[in-house]
C-alpha positions as CSV (number, residue, x, y, z in Angstrom):
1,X,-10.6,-5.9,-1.3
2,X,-13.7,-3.9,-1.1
3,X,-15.8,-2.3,1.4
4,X,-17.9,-5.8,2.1
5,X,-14.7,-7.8,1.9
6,X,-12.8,-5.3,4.5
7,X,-16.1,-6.2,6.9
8,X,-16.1,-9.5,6.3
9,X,-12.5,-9.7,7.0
10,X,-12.8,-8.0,10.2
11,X,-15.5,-9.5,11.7
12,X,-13.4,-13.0,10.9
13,X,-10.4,-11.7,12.9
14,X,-12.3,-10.7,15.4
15,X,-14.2,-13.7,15.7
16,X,-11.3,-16.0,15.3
17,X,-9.6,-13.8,18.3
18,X,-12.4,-14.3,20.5
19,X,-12.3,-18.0,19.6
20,X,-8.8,-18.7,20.4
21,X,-8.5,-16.4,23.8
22,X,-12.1,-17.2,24.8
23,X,-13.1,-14.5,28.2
24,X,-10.7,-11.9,28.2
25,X,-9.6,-10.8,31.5
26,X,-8.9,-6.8,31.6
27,X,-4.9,-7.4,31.8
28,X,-5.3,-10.0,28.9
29,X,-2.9,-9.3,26.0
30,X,-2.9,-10.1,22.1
31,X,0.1,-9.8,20.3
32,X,-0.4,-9.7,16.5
33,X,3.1,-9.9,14.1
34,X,3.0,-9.2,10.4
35,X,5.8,-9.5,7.9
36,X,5.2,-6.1,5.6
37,X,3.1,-2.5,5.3
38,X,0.6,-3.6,3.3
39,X,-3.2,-3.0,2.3
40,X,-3.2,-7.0,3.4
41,X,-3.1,-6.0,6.7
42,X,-5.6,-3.3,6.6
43,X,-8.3,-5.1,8.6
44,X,-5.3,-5.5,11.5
45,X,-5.6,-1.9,11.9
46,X,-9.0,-1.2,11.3
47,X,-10.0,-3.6,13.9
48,X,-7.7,-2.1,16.3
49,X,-8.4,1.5,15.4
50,X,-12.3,0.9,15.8
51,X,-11.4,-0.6,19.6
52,X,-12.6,-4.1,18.3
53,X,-10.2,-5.7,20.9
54,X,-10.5,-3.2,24.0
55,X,-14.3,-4.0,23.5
56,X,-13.4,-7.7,23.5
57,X,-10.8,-6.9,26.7
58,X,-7.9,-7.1,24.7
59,X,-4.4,-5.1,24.9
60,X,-4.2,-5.5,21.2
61,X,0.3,-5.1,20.4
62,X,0.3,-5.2,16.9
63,X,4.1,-5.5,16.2
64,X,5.7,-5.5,12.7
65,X,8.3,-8.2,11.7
66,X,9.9,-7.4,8.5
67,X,10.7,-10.8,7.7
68,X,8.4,-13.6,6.7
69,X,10.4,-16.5,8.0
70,X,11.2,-14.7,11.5
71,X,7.5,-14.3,11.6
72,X,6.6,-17.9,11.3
73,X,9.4,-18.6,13.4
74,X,8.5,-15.8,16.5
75,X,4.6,-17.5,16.0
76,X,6.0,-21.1,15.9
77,X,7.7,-20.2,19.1
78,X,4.7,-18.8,21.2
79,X,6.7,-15.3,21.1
80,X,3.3,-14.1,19.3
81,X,0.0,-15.5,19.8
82,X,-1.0,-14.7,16.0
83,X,1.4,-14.5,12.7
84,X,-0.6,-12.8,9.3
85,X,1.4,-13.5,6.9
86,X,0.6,-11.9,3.2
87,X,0.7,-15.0,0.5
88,X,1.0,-14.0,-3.2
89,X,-2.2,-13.9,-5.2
90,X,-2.6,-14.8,-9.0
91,X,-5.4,-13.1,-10.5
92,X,-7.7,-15.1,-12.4
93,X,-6.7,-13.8,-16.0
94,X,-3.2,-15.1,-15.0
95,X,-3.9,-18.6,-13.9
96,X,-5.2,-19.5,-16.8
97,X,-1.7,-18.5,-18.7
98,X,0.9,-21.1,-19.3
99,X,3.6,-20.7,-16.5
């Protein structure tokens, strides 16, 4: 992902965090799973080390679940209020290969 892309997908997180909580209260909490350690998740921590969700009011628990299904399952569940998940990409040199 480049620079741009790293921005974009930050300020789309952040957004879609301020969306779903709406006014933050100063005790309000964020809990945020993902399945592996990654450069998928690098806008996770980049919005989190740049204080994106203290600005925003947030407690921001960023919580790693090793397991793709238990992730879906623990966000399914409520136990986390958002689940990134990292889906497998094809490139576009490979897509047009027969499978």
């Amino acid at each position: 992902m480049t620079g741009k892309g790293n921005h974009e997908a930050i300020t789309l997180a952040v957004l879609l965090v301020s969306a779903i909580c709406g006014p933050a209260d100063a005790a309000d909490r964020i809990r945020i799973g993902y399945s592996s350690i990654s450069g998928a998740y690098t806008p996770i921590w980049v919005a989190h080390d740049a204080g994106f969700f203290a600005k925003e009011g947030l407690q921001d628990d960023i919580i790693l679940i090793p397991s793709g299904t238990q992730l879906a399952q623990v966000t399914v569940a409520g136990e986390i209020d958002i689940g990134s998940l990292n889906a497998a990409r094809r490139s576009p040199r490979r897509c047009r290969e027969p499978i």
